[in-house]
LUMMINU-760121 format. One record per residue (C-alpha): residue in one letter; x, y, z. Coordinates in nm, 2 decimals, always signed. Each point is the difference from the previous one (the first is absolute). Layout:
BEGIN
A / X / Y / Z
...
This chain:
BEGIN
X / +0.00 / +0.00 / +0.00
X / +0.14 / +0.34 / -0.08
X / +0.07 / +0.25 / +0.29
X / -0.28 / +0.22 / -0.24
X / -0.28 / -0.27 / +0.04
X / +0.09 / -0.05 / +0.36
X / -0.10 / +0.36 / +0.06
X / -0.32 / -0.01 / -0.21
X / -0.08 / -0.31 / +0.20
X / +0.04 / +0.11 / +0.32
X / -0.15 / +0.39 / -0.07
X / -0.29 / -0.19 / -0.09
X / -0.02 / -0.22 / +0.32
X / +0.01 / +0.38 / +0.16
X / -0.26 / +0.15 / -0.17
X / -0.24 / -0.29 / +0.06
X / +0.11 / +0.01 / +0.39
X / -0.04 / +0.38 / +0.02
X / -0.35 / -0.08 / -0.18
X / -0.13 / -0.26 / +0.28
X / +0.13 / +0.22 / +0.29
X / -0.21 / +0.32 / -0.14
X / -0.34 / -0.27 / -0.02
X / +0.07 / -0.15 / +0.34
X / +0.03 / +0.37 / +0.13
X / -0.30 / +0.09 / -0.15
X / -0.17 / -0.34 / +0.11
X / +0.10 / +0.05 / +0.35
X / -0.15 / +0.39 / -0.03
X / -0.32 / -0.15 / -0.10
X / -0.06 / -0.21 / +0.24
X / +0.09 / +0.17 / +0.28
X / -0.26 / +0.26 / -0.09
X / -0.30 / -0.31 / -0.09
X / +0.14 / -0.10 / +0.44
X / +0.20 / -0.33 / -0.11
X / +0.34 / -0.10 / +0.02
X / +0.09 / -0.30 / -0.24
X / +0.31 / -0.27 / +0.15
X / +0.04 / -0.11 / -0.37
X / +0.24 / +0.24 / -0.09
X / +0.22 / -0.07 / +0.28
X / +0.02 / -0.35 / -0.09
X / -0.01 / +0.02 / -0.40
X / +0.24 / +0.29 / -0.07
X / +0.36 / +0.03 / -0.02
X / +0.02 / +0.28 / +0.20
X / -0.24 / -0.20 / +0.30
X / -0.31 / +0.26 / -0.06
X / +0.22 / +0.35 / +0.05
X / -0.11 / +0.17 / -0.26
X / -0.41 / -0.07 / +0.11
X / +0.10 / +0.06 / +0.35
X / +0.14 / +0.35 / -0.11
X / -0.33 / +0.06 / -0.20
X / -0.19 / -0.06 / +0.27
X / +0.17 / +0.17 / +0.27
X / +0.01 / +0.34 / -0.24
X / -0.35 / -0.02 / -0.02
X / -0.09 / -0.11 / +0.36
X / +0.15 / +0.35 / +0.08
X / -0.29 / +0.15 / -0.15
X / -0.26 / -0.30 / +0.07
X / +0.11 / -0.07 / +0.32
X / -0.15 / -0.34 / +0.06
X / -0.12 / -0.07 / +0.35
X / -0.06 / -0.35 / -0.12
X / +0.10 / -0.26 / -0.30
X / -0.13 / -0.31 / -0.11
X / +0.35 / -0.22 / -0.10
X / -0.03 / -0.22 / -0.34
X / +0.18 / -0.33 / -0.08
X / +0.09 / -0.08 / +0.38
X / +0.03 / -0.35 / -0.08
């Protein structure tokens, strides 16, 4: 493999990680304002759910949940 498709490769792998982080983010924002909090991404994402937890933390600043109903426990 040239050093040329190596980069395309891996700037690719980048853009598609930068694309899921930006969707959990948004995911996590979401739900934190319909009172949930989903365990999937914690357990199904590379970066264990840090991107929804920092969704949903930015938006529980304005939501301020007194209460949330967890999702995917098991």
């Amino acid at each position: 493999m040239k050093l040329e498709e190596l980069v395309n490769e891996v700037e690719g792998r980048q853009k598609e990680t930068m694309k899921q982080l930006r969707h959990d983010y948004v995911k996590g924002m979401e739900d934190c304002k319909s009172g949930i909090y989903d365990k999937w991404f914690r357990y199904n994402r590379n970066d264990d759910g840090w991107s929804y937890d920092m969704g949903w933390m930015a938006q529980n600043e304005k939501t301020k949940n007194d209460s949330v109903r967890f999702l995917n426990c098991e």
